[in-house]
The first five atom37 places (N, CA, C, CB, O) and aatype in JSON, in Angstrom:
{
  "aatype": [20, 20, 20, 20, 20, 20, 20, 20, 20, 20, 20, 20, 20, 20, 20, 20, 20, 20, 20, 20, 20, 20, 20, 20, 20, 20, 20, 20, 20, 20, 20, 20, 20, 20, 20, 20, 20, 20, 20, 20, 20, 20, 20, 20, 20, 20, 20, 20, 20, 20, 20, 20, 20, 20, 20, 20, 20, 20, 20, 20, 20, 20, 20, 20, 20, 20, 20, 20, 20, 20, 20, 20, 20, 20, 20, 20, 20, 20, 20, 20, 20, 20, 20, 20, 20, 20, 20, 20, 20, 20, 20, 20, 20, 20, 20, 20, 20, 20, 20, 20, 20, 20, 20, 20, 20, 20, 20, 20, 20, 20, 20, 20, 20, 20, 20, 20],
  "atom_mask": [
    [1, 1, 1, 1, 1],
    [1, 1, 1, 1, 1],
    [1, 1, 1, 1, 1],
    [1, 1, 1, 1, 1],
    [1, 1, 1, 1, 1],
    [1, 1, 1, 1, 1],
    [1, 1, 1, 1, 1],
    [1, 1, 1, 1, 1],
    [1, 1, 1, 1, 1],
    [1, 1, 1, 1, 1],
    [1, 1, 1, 1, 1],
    [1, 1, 1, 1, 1],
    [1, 1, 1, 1, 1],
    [1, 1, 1, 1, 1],
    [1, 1, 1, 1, 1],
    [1, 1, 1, 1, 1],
    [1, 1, 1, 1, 1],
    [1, 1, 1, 1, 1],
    [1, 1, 1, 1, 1],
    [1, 1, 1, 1, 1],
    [1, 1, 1, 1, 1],
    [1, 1, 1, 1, 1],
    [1, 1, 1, 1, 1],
    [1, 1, 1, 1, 1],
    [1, 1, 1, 1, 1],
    [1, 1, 1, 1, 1],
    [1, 1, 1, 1, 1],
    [1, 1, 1, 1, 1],
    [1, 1, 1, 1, 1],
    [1, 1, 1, 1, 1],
    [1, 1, 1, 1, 1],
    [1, 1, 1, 1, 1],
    [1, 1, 1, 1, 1],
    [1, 1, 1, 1, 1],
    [1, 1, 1, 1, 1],
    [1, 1, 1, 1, 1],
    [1, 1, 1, 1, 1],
    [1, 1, 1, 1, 1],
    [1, 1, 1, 1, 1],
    [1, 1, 1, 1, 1],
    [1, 1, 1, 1, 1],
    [1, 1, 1, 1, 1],
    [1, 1, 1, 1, 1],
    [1, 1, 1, 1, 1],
    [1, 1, 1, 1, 1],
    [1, 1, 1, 1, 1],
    [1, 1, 1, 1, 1],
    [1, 1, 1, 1, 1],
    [1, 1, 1, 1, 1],
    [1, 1, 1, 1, 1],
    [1, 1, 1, 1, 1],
    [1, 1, 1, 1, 1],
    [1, 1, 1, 1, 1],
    [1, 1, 1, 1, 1],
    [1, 1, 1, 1, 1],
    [1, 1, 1, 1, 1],
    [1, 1, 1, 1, 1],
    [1, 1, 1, 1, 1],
    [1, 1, 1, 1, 1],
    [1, 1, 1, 1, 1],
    [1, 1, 1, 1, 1],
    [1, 1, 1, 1, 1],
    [1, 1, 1, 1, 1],
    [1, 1, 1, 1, 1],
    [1, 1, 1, 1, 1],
    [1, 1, 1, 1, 1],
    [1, 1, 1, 1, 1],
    [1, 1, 1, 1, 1],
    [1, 1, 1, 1, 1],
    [1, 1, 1, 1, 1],
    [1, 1, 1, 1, 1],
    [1, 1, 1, 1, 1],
    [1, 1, 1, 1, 1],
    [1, 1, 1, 1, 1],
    [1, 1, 1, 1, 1],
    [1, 1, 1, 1, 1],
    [1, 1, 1, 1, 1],
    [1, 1, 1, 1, 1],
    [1, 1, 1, 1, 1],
    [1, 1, 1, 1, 1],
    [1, 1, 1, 1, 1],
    [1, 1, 1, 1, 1],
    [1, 1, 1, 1, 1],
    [1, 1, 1, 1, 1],
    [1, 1, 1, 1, 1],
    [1, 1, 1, 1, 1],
    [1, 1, 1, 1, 1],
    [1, 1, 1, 1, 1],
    [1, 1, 1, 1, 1],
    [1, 1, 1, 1, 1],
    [1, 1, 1, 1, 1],
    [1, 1, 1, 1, 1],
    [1, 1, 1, 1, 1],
    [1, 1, 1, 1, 1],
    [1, 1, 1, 1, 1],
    [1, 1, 1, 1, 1],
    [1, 1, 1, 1, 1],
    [1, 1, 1, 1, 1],
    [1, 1, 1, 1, 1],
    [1, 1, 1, 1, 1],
    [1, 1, 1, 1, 1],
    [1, 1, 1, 1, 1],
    [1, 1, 1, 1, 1],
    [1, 1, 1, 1, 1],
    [1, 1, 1, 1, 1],
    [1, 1, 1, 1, 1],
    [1, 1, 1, 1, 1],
    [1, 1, 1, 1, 1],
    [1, 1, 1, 1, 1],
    [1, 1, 1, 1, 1],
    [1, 1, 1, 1, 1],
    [1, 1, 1, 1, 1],
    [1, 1, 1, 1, 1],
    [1, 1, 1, 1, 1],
    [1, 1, 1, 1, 1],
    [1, 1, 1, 1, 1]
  ],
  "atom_positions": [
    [[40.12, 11.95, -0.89], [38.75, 12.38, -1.04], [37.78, 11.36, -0.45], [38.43, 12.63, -2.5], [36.72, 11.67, 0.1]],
    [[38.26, 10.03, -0.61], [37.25, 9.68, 0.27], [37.22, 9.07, 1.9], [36.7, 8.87, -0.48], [36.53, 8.12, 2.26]],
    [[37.88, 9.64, 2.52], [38.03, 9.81, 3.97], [37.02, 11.24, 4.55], [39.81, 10.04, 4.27], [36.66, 11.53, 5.69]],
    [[36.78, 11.94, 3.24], [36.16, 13.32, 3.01], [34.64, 13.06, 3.25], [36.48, 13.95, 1.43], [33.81, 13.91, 3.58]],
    [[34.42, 11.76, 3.03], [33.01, 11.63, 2.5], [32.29, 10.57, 3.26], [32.98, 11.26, 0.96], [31.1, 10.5, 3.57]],
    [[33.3, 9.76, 3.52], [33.43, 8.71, 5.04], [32.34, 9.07, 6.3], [35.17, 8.99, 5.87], [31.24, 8.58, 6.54]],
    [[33.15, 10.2, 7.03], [31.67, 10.2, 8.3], [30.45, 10.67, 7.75], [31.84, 11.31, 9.73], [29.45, 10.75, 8.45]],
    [[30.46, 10.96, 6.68], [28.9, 11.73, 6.03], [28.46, 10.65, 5.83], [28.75, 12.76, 4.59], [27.48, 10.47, 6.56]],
    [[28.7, 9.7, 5.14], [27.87, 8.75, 4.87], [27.79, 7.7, 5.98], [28.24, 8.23, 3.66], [26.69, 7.15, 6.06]],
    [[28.79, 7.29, 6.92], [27.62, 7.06, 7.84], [27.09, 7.74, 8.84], [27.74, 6.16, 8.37], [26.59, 7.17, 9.8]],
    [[27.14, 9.1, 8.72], [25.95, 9.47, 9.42], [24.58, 9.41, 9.12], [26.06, 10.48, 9.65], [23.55, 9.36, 9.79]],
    [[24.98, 9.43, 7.36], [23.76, 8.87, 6.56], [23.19, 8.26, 6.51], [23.65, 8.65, 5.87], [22.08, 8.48, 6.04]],
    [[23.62, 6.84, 7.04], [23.22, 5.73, 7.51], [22.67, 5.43, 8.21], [23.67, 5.26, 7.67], [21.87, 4.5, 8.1]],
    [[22.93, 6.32, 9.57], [22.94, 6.21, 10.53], [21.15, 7.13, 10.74], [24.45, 6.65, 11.08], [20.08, 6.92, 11.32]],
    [[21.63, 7.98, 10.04], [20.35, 8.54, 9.95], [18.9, 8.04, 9.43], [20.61, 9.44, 9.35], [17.76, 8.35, 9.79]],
    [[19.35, 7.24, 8.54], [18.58, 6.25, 7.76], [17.56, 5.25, 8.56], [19.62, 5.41, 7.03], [16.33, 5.16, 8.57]],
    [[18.95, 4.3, 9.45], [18.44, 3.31, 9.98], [17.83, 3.76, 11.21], [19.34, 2.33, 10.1], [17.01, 2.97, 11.69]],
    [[18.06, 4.99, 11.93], [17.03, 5.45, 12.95], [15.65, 5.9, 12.77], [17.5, 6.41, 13.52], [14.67, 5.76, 13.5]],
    [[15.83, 6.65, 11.26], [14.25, 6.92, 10.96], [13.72, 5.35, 10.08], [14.05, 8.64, 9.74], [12.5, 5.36, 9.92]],
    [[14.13, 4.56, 9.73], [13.36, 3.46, 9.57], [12.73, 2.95, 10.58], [13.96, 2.6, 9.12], [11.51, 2.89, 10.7]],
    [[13.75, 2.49, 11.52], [13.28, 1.82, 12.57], [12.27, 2.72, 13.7], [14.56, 1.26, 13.2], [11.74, 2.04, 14.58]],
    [[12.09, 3.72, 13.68], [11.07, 4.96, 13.82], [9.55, 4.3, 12.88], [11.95, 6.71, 12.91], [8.46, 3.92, 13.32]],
    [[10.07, 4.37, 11.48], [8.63, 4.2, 10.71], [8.14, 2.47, 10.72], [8.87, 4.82, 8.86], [7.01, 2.12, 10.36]],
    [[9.0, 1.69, 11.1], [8.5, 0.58, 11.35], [7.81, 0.06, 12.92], [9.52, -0.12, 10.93], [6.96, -0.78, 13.21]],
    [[8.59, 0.95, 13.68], [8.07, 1.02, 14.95], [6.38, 1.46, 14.96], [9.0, 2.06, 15.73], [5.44, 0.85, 15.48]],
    [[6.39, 2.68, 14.22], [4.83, 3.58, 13.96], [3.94, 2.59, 13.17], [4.99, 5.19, 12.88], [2.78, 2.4, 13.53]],
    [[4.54, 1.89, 11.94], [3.35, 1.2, 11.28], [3.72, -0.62, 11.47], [3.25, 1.79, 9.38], [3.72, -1.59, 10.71]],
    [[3.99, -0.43, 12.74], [3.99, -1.97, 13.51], [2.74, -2.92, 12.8], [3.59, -1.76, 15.45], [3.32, -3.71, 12.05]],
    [[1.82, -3.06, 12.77], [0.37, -3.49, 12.83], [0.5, -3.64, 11.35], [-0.91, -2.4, 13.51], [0.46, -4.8, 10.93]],
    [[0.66, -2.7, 10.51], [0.53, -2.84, 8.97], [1.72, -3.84, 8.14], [0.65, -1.25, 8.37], [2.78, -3.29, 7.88]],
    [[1.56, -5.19, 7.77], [2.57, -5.59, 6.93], [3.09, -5.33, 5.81], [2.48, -6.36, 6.79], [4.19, -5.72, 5.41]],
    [[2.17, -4.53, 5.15], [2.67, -3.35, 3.75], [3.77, -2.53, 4.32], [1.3, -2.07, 3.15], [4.96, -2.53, 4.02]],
    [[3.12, -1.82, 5.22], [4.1, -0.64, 5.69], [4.97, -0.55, 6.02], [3.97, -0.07, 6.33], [5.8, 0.34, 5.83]],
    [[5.04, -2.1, 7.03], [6.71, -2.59, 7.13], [7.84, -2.61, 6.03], [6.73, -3.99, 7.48], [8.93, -2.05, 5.9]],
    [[6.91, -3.74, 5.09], [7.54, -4.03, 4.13], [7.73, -2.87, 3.14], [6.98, -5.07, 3.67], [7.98, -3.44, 2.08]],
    [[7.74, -1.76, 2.95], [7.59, -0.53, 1.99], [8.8, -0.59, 2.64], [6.41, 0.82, 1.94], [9.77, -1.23, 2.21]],
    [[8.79, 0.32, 4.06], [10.15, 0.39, 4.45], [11.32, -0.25, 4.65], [10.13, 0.67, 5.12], [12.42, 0.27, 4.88]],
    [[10.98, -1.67, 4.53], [12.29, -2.4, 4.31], [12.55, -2.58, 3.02], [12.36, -3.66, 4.91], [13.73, -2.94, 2.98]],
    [[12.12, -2.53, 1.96], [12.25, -2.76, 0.47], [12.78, -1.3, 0.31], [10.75, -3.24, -0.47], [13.47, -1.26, -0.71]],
    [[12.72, 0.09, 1.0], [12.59, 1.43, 0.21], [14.19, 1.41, 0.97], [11.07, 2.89, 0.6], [15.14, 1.93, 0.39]],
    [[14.33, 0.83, 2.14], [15.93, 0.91, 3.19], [16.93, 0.08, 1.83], [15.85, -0.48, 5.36], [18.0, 0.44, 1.34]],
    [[16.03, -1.19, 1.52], [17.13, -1.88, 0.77], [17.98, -1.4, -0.72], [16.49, -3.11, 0.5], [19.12, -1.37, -1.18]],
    [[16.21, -0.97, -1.21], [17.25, 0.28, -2.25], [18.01, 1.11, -2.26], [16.94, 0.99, -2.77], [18.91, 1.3, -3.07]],
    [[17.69, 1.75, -1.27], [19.07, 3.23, -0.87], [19.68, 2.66, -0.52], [19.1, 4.52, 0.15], [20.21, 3.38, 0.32]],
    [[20.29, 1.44, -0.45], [21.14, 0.37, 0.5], [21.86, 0.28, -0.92], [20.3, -1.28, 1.4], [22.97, 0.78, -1.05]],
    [[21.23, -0.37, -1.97], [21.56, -1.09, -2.94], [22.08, -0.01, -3.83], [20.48, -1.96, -3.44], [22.9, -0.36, -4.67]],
    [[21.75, 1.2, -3.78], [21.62, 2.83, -4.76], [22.75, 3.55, -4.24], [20.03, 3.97, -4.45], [23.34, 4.23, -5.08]],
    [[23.15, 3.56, -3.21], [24.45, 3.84, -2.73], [25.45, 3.23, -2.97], [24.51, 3.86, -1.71], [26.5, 3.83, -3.2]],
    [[25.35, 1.62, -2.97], [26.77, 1.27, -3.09], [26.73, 1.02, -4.84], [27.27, -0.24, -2.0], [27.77, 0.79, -5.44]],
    [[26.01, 1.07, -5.23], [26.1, 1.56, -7.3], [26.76, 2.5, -7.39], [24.69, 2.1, -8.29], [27.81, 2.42, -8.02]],
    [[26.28, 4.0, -6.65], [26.29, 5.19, -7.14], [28.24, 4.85, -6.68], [25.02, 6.6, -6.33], [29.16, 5.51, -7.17]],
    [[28.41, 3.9, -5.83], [30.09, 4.34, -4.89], [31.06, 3.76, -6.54], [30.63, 2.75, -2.64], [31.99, 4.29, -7.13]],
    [[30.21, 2.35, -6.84], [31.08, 1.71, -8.14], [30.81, 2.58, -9.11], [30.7, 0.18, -8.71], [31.6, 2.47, -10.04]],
    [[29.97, 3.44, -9.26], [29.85, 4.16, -10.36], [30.99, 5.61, -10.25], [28.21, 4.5, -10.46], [31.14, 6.39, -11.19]],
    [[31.43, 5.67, -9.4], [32.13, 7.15, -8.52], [33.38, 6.16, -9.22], [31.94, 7.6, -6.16], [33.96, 6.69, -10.17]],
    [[33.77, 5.0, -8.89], [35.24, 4.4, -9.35], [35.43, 4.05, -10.24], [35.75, 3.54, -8.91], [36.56, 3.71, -10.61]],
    [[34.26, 3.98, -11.03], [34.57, 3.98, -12.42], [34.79, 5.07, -13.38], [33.74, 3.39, -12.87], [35.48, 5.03, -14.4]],
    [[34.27, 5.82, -13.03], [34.62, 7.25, -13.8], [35.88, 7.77, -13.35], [33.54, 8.42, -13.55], [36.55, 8.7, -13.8]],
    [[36.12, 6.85, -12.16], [38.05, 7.71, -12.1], [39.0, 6.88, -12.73], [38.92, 7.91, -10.32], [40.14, 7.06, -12.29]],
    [[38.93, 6.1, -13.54], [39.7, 5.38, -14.27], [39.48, 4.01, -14.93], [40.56, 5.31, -13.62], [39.87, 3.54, -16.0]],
    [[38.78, 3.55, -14.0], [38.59, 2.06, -13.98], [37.32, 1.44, -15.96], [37.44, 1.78, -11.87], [36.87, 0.42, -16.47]],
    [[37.36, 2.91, -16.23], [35.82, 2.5, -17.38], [34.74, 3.06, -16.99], [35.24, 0.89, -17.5], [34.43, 3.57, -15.91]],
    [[34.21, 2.91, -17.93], [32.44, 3.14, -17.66], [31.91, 1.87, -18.35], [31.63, 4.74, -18.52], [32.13, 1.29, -19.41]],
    [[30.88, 1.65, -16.95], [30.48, 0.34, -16.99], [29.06, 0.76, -17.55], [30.58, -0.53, -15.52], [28.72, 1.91, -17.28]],
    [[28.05, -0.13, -18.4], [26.99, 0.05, -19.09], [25.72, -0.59, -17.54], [27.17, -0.96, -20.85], [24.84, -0.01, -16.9]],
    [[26.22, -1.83, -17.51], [25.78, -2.33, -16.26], [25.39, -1.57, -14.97], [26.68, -3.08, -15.93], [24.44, -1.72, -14.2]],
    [[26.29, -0.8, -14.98], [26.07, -0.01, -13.48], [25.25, 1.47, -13.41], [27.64, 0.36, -12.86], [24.84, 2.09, -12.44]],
    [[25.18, 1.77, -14.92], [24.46, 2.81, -15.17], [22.9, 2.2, -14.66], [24.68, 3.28, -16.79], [22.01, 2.55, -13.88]],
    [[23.12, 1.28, -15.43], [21.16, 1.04, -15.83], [20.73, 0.08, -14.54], [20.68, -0.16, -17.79], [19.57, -0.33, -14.41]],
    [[22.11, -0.32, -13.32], [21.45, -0.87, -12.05], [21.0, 0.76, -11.45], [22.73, -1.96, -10.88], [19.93, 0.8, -10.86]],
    [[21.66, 1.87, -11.57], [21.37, 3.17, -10.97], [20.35, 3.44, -11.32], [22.11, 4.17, -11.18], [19.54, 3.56, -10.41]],
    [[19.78, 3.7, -12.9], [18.57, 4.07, -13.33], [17.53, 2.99, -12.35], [18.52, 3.91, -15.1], [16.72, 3.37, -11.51]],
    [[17.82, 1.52, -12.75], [16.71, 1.27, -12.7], [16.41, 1.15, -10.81], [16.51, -0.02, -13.73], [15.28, 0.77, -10.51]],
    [[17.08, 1.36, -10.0], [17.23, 1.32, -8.36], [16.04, 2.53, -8.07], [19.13, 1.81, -7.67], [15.15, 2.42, -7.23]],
    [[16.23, 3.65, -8.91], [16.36, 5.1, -9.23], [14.19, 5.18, -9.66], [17.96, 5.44, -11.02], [13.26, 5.86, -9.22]],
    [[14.29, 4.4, -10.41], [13.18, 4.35, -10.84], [12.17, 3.54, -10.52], [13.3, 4.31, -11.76], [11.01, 3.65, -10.93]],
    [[12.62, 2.71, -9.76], [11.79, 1.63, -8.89], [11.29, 2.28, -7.16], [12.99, 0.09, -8.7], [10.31, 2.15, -6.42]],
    [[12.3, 2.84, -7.12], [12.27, 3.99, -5.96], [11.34, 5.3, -6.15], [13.76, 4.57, -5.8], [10.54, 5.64, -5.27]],
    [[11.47, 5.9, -7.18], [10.56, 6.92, -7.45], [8.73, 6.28, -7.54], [11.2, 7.62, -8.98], [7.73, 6.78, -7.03]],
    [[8.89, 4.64, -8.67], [7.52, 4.57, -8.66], [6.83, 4.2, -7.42], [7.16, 3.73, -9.6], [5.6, 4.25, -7.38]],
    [[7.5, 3.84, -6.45], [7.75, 3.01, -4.74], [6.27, 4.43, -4.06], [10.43, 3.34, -3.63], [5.06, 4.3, -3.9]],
    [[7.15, 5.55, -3.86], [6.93, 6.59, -3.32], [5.66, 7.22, -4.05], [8.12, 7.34, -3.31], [4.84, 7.88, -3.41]],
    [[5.52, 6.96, -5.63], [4.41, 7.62, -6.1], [3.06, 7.4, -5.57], [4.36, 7.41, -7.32], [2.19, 8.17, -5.18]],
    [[3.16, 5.58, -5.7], [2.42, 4.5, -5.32], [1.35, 5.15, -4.17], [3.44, 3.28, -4.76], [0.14, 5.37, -4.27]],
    [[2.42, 5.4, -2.88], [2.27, 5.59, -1.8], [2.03, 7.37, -1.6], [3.42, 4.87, -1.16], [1.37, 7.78, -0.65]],
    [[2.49, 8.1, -2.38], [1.67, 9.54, -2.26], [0.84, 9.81, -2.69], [2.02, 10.48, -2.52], [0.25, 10.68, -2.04]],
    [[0.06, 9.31, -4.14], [-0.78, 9.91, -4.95], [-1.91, 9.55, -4.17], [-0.75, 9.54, -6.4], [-2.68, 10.41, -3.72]],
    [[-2.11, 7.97, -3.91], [-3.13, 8.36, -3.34], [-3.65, 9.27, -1.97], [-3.44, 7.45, -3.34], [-4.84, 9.58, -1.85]],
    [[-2.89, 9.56, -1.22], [-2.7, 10.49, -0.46], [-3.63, 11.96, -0.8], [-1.25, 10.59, -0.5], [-4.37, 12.66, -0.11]],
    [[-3.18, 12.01, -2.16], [-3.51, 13.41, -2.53], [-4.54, 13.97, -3.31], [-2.64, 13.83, -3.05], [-4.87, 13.24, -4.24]],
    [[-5.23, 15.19, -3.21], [-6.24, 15.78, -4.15], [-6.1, 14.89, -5.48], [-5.94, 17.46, -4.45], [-5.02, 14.65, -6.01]],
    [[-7.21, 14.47, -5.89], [-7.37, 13.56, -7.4], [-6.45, 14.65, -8.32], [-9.42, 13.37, -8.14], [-5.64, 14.12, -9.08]],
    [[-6.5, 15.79, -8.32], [-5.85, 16.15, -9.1], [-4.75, 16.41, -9.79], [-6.05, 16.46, -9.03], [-4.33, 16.53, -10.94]],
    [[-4.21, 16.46, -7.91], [-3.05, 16.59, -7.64], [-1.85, 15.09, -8.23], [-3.23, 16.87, -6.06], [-0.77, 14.84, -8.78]],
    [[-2.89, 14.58, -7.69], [-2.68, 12.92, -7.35], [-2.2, 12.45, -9.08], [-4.6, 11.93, -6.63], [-1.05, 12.14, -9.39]],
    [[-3.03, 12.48, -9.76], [-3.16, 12.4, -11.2], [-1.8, 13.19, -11.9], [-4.66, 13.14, -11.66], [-1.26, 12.83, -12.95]],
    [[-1.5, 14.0, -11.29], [-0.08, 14.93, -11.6], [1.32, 13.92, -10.77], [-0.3, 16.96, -10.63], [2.4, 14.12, -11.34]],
    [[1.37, 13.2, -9.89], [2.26, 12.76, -9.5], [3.14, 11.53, -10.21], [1.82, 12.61, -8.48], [4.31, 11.21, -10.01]],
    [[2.07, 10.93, -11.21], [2.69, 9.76, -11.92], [2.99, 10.24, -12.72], [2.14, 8.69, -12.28], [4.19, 9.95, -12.83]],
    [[2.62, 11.1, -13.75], [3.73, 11.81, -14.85], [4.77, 12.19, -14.7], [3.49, 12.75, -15.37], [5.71, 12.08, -15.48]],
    [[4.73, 12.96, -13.19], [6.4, 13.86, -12.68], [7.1, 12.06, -12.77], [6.49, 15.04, -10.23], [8.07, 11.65, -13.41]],
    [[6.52, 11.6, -12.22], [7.29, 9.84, -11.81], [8.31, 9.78, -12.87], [6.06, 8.15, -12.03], [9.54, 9.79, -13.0]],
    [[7.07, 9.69, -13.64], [7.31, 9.09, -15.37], [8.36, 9.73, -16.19], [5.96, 9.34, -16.35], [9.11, 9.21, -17.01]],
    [[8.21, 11.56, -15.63], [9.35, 12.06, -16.53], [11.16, 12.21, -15.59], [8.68, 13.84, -17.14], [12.22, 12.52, -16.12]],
    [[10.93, 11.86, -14.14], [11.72, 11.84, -13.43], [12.37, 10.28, -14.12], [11.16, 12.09, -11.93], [13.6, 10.24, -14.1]],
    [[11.79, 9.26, -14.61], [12.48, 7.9, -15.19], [13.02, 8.45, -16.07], [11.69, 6.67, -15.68], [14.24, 8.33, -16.18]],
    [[12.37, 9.14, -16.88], [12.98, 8.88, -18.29], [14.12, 10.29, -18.63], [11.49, 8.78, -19.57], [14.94, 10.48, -19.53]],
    [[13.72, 11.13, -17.43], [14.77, 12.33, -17.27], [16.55, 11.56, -17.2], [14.28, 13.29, -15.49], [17.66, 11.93, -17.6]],
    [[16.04, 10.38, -16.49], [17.22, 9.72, -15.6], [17.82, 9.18, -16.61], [16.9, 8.64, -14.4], [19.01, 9.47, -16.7]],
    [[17.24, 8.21, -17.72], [17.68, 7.12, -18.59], [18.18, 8.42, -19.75], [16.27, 5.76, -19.11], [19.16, 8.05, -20.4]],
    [[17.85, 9.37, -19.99], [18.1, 10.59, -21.08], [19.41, 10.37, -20.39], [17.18, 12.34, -21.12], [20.19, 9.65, -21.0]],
    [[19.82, 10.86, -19.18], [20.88, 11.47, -18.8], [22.23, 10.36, -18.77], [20.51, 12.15, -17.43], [23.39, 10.58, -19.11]],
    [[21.64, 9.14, -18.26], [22.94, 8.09, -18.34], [22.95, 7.64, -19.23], [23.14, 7.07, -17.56], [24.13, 7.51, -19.55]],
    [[21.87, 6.95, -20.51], [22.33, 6.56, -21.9], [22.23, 7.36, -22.58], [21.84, 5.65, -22.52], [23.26, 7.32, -23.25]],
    [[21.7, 8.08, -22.89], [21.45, 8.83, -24.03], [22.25, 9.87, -24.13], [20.22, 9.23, -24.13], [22.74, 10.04, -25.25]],
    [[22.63, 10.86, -23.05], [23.55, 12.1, -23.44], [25.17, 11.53, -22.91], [22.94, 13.78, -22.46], [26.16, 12.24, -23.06]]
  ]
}
């Protein structure tokens, strides 16, 4: 199974590091913008290879407490990353609606790996 899952993920990668280097190319001039995208590359960097120890641990190896709450919290640092950067983007109203979804997308997450 996982030779199955092999070229997907790096095409995933692959896909990744072309549209980064795309959005860093575009917000050249801005040092936030860089840096969003290299901090937002490093998490899905860091969120992938959790989610891979978390995939081997549920096939035998245990369930690790540790690796849950590096997922949540990768998970949730990532979501508030993106809020940051859309709300203001958007109708005040709208905008004002995006940190709650945030908020219940965290705690949707932490329900699901500790709690149930």
């Amino acid at each position: 199974m996982d030779r199955q899952y092999a070229g997907l993920t790096k095409v995933a990668m692959g896909v990744l590091t072309f549209n980064s280097g795309l959005a860093i190319y575009n917000s050249w001039g801005e040092a936030s913008s860089v840096l969003f995208v290299l901090a937002a590359d490093a998490i899905l960097v860091l969120l992938f290879l959790c989610l891979r120890e978390l995939e081997l641990e549920r096939a035998g190896r245990g369930r690790d407490v540790k690796t849950r709450a590096a997922v949540w919290t990768l998970t949730t640092l990532l979501s508030a990353m993106f809020a940051s950067r859309v709300a203001p983007l958007m109708p005040p109203v709208v905008g004002a609606m995006v940190w709650p979804m945030a908020v219940a997308t965290a705690g949707g997450g932490f329900w699901a790996f500790f709690l149930n």
